[in-house]
C-alpha positions as CSV (number, residue, x, y, z in Angstrom):
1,X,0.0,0.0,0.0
2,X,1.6,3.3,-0.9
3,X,0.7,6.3,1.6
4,X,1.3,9.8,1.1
5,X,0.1,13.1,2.6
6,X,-1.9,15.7,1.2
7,X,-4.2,18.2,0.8
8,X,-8.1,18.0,0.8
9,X,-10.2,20.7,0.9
10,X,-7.3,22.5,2.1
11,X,-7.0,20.6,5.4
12,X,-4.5,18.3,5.6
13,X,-4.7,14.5,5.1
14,X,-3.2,11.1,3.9
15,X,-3.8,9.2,0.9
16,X,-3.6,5.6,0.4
17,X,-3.7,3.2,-2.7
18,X,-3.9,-0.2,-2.9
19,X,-1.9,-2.9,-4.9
20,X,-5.6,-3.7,-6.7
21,X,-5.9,0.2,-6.6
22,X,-8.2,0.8,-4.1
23,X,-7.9,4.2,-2.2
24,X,-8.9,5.2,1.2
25,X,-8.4,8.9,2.0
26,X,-8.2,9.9,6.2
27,X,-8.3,13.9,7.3
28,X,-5.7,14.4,10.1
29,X,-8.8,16.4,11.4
30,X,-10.8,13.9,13.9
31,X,-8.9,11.0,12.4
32,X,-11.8,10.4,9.7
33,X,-12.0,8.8,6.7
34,X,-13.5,10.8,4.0
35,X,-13.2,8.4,1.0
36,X,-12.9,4.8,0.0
37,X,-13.4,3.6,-3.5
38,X,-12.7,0.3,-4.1
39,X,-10.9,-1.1,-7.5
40,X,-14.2,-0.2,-9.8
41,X,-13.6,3.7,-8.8
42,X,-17.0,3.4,-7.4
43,X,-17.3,5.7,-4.2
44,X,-18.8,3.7,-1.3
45,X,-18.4,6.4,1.7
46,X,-21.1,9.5,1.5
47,X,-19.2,13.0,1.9
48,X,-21.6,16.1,1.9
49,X,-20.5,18.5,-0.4
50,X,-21.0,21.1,2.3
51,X,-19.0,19.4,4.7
52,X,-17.1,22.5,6.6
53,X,-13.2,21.9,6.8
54,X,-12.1,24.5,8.9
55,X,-10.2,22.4,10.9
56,X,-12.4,23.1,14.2
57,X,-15.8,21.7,13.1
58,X,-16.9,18.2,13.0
59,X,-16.8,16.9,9.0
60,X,-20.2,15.8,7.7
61,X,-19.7,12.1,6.3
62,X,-17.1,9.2,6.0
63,X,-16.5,7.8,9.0
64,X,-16.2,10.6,11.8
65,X,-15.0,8.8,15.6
66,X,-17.7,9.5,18.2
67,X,-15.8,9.1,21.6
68,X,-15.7,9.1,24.8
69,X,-18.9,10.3,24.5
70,X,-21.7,8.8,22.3
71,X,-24.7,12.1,21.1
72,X,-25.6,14.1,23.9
73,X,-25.3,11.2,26.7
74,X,-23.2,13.1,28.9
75,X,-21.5,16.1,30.1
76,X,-19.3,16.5,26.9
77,X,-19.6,18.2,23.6
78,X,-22.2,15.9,21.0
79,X,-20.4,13.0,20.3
80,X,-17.3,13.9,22.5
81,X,-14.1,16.0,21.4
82,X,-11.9,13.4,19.4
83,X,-13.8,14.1,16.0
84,X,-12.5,17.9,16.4
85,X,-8.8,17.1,17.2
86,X,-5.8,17.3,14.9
87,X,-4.5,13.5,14.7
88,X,-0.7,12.4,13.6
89,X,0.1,9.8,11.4
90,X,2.3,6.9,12.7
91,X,3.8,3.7,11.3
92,X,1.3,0.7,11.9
93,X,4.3,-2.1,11.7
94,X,0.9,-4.1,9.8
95,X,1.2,-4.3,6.3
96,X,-1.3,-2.1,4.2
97,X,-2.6,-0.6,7.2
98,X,-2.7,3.6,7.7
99,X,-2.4,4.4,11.7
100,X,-3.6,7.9,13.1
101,X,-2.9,8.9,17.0
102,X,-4.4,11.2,19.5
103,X,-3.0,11.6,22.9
104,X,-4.2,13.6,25.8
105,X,-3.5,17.4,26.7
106,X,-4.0,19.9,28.9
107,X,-7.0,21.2,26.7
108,X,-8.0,17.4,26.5
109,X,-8.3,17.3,30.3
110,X,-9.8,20.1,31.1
111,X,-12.7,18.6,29.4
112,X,-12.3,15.2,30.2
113,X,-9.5,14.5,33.1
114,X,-7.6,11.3,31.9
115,X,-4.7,10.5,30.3
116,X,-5.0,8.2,27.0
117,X,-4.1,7.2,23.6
118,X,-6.3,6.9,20.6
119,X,-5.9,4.7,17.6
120,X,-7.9,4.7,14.3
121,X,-6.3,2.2,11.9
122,X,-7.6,2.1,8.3
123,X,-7.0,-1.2,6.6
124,X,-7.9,-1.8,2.7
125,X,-7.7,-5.3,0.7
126,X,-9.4,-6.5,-2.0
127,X,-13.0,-4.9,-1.8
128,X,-13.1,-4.8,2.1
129,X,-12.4,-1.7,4.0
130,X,-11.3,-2.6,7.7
131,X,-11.7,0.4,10.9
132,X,-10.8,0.1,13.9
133,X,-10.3,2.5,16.9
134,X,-8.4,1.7,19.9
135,X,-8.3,2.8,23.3
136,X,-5.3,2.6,25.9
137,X,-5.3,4.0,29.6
138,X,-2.5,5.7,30.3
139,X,-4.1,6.5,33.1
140,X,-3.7,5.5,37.4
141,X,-6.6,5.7,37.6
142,X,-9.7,3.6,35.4
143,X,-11.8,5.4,33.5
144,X,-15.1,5.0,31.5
145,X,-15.9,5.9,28.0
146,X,-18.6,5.2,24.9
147,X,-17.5,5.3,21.7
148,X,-18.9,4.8,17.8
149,X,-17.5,4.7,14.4
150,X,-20.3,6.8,12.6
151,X,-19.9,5.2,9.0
152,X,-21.8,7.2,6.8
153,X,-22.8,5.0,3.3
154,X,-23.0,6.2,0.1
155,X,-26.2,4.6,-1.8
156,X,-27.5,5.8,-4.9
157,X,-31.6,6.5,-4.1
158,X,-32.0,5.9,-0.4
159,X,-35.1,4.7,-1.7
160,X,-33.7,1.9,-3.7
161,X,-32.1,0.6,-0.7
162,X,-32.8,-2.2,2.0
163,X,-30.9,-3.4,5.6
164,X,-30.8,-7.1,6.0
165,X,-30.0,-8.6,8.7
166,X,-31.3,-6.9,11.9
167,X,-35.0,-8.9,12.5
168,X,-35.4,-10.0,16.0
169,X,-32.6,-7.2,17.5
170,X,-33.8,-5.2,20.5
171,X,-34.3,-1.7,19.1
172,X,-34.5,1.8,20.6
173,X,-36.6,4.0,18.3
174,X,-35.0,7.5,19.2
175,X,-37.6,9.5,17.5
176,X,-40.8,7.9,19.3
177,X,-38.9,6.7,22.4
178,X,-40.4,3.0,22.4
179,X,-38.0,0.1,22.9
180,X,-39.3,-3.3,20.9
181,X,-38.2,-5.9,18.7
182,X,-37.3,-4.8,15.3
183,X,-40.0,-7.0,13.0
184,X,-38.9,-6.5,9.6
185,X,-37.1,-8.7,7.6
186,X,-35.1,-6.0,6.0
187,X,-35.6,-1.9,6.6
188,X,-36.7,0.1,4.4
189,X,-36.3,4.0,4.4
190,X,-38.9,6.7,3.2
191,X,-38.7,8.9,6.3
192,X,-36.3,10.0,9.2
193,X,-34.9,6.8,10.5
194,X,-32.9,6.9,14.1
195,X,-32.5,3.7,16.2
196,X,-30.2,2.0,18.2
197,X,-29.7,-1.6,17.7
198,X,-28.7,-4.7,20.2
199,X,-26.1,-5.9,17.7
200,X,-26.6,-9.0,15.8
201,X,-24.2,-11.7,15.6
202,X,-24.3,-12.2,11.5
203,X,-23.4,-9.4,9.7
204,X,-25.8,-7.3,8.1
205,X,-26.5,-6.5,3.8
206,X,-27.1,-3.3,2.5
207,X,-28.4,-4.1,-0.8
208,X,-29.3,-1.5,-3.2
209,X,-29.5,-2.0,-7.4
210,X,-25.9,-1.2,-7.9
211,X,-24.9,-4.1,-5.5
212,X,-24.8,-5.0,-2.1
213,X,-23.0,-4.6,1.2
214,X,-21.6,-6.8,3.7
215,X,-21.3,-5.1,7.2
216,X,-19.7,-6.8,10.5
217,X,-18.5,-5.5,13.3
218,X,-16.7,-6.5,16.8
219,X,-18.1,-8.5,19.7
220,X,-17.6,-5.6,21.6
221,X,-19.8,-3.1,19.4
222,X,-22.9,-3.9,21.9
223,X,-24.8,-1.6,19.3
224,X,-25.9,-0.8,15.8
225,X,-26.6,2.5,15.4
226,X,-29.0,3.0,11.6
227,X,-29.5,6.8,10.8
228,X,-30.6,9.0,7.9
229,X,-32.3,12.4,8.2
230,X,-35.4,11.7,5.8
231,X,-36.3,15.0,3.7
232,X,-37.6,17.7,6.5
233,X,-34.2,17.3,9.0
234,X,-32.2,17.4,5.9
235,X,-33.0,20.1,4.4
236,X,-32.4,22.1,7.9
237,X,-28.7,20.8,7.9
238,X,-26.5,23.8,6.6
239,X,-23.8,21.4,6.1
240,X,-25.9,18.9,4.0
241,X,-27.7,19.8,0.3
242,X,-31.5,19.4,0.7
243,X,-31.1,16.1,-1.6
244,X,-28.5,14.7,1.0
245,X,-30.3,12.2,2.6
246,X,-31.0,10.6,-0.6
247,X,-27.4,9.7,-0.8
248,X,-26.6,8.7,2.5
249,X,-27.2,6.1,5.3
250,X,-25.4,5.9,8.3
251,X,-25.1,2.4,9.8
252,X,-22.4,2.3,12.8
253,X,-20.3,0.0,14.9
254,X,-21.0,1.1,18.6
255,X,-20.8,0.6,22.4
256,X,-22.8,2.8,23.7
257,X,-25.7,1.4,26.2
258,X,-22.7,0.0,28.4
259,X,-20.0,2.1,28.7
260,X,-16.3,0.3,29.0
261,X,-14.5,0.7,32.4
262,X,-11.5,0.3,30.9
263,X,-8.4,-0.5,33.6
264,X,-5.0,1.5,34.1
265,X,-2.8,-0.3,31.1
266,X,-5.5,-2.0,29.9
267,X,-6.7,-1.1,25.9
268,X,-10.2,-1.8,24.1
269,X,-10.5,-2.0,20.6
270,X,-13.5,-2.1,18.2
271,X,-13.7,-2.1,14.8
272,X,-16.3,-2.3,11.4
273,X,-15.6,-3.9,8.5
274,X,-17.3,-3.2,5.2
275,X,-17.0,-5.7,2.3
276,X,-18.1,-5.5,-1.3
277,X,-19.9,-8.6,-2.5
């Protein structure tokens, strides 16, 4: 895999090709991959075209890290603070995988008093695109955290598409706040759609005309999160055309209900793997 660093949308990133020509492109900016096509040059990541890179604001689309904090479930800012952080690249030492790091600061612990290390690794092979984020305590102390890998899709018609896989989960509809077992054989989208998943064991299909999706994640992603802002949210996101939602679904690896207590030395790691079939 050949990795170099560059520019996108003037913030600075890396860029990485694979032997079958693959490419995965990660901001420095929250870690976050913004693009992966695979060997067809078809895009499979959704990146709004009014995503702000300032370097300060949270990028709409690809896969932006949601820790320690999971939404607005705690004291910290939505979806915690590593999503708004400068990252640095580091050697991996595993072949075709890119490695991004955050460690702790003074302005990290004023918001959040422990010490850490972060670790997203990116790894691409032959239509599969493998993400996983780490988490070592640095720490005397244990600490507790949540965390998510908020994987936004491309699809071509969100109406076109279906989510196999997730019939007989335990499901937290967000927008009526009713907890039940999800019924449907497959999901279907033709509205705002939040929930929170009890992760299944088998991975789930995200089949659309074009082709279809295979998505798995860790054991220890207790939760799938399935999100798309149907047409009224949409079109009240400034960072997100009115058509946006069309293009998009969010379907993420997560642990969220349970947060890990996570031991002095000790390191958790979850990850999501996406695989072209």
């Amino acid at each position: 895999m050949e990795i170099s660093s560059i520019e996108f949308r003037g913030q600075p990133a890396v860029r990485a090709v694979g032997a079958d020509g693959s490419a995965l492109t990660v901001a420095l900016h929250g870690a976050q991959v913004l693009s992966w096509t695979t060997a067809d040059g078809v895009e499979r990541l959704y990146l709004s075209p009014r995503a702000v890179f300032d370097g300060q604001a949270a990028i709409r689309g690809g896969v932006p890290i949601c820790c320690p904090q999971f939404n607005q479930r705690g004291m910290l800012p939505k979806h915690g603070f590593m999503r708004n952080l400068p990252w640095a690249p580091e050697a991996s030492g595993t072949p075709g995988t890119l490695r991004l790091t955050l460690r702790d600061t003074e302005a990290t612990r004023q918001l959040w008093p422990h010490a850490f290390e972060a670790h997203l690794e990116a790894r691409l092979s032959a239509g599969q695109l493998h993400t996983s984020l780490t988490l070592v305590n640095v720490d005397s102390a244990p600490w507790t955290f949540a965390a998510a890998l908020h994987t936004y899709l491309r699809v071509d018609d969100i109406a076109d598409v279906r989510l196999e896989g997730l019939q007989g989960a335990k499901r937290w509809d967000s927008l009526r706040d009713d907890r039940y077992e999800e019924t449907a054989a497959a999901l279907h989208f033709d509205a705002e759609f939040d929930s929170v998943y009890a992760a299944p064991a088998q991975p789930l299909r995200l089949v659309q005309p074009a082709g279809t999706l295979e998505i798995s994640q860790s054991p220890n992603c207790t939760e799938t999160v399935v999100w798309n802002p149907g047409a009224v949210l949409g079109a009240k996101l400034a960072d997100m055309p009115e058509d946006g939602f069309r293009h998009m679904l969010c379907v993420e690896a997560a642990r969220i209900d349970e947060p890990v207590l996570l031991a002095p030395g000790a390191q958790w790691q979850g990850w999501q793997q996406l695989c072209v079939l």
